[in-house]
C-alpha positions as CSV (number, residue, x, y, z in Angstrom):
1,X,10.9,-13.3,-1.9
2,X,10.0,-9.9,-2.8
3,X,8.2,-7.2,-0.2
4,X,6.7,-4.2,-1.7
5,X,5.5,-1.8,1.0
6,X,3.9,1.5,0.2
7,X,4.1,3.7,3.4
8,X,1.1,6.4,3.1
9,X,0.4,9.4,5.4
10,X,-3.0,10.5,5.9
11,X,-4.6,13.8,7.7
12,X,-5.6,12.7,11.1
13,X,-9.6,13.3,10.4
14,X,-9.6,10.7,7.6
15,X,-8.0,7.8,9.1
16,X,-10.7,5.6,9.9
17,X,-12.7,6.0,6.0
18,X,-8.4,5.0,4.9
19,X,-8.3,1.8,7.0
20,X,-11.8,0.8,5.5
21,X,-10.9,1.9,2.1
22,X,-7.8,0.0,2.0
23,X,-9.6,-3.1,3.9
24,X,-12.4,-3.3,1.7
25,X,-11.4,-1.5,-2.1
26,X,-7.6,-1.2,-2.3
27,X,-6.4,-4.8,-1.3
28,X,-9.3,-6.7,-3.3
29,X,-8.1,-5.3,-6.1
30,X,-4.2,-5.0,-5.2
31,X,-4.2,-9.3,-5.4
32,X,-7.1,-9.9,-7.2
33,X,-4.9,-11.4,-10.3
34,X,-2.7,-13.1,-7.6
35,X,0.5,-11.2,-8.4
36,X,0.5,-9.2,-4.7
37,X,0.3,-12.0,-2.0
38,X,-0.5,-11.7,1.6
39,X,-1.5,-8.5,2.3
40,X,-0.6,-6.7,5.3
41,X,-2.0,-2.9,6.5
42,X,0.2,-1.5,9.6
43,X,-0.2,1.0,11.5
44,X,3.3,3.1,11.5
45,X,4.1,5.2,14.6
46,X,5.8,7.8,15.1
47,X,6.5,11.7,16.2
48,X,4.5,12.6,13.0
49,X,1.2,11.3,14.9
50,X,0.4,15.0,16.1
51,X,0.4,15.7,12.1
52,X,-1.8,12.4,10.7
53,X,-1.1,8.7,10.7
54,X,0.8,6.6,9.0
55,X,0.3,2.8,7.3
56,X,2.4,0.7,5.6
57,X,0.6,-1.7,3.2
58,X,3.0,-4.6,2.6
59,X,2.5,-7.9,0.0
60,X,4.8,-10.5,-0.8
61,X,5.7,-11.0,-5.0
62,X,7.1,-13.8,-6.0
63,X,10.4,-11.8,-7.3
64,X,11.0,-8.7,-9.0
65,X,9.9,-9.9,-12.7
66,X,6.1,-10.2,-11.4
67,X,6.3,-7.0,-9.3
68,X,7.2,-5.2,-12.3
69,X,4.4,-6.8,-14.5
70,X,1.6,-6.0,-11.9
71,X,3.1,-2.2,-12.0
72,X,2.8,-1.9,-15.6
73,X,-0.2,-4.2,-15.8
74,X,-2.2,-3.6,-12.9
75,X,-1.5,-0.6,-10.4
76,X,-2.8,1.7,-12.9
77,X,-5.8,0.2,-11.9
78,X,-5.8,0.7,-8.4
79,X,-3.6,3.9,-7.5
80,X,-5.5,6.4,-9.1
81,X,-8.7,5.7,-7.6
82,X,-7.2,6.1,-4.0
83,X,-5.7,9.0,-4.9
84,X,-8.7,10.4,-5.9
85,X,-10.5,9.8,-2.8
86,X,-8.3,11.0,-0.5
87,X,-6.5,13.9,-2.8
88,X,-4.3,15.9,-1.3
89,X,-5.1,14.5,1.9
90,X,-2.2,11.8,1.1
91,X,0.6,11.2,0.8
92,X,3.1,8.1,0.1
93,X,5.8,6.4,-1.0
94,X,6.8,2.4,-2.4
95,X,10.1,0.4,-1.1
96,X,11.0,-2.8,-2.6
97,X,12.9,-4.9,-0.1
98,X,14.1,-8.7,-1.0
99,X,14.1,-11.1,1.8
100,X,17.0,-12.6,3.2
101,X,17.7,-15.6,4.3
102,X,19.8,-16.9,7.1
């Protein structure tokens, strides 16, 4: 299995309108097609907390084939409008991490 996390940091005056945002915009429309799977927003501590906040959005893909079609398909879709809200207010960045069994 396939976990793509975007970790964003956000100015500390903004944090609550983020966590709706992402609650009730950006992960409707991040699995609405079912590509993204079981959404997860975490909070992310840290030193930088006198600075902002930090979240890591995680889903589960089914391997790195879909991921890459709902990236050229679909995120498009649902990036830009976030970072439009927020502007320069944000910042992030995506890991892809493939489970391991044992």
């Amino acid at each position: 299995m396939i976990v793509f996390n975007t970790t964003f940091h956000i100015e500390e005056g903004i944090h609550e309108e983020f966590i709706e945002y992402m609650l009730q915009v950006f992960i409707p429309m991040s699995t609405k097609s079912g590509l993204l799977t079981s959404p997860r927003l975490a909070r992310v501590h840290g030193k930088e907390e006198d600075q902002g906040y930090s979240f890591a959005m995680e889903f589960q893909v089914a391997d790195l084939y879909t991921l890459e079609r709902w990236n050229s398909e679909e995120s498009q879709l649902v990036y830009p409008p976030l970072l439009e809200k927020f502007k320069e207010k944000l910042a992030g960045f995506s890991t892809v991490m493939e489970t391991i069994s044992y």
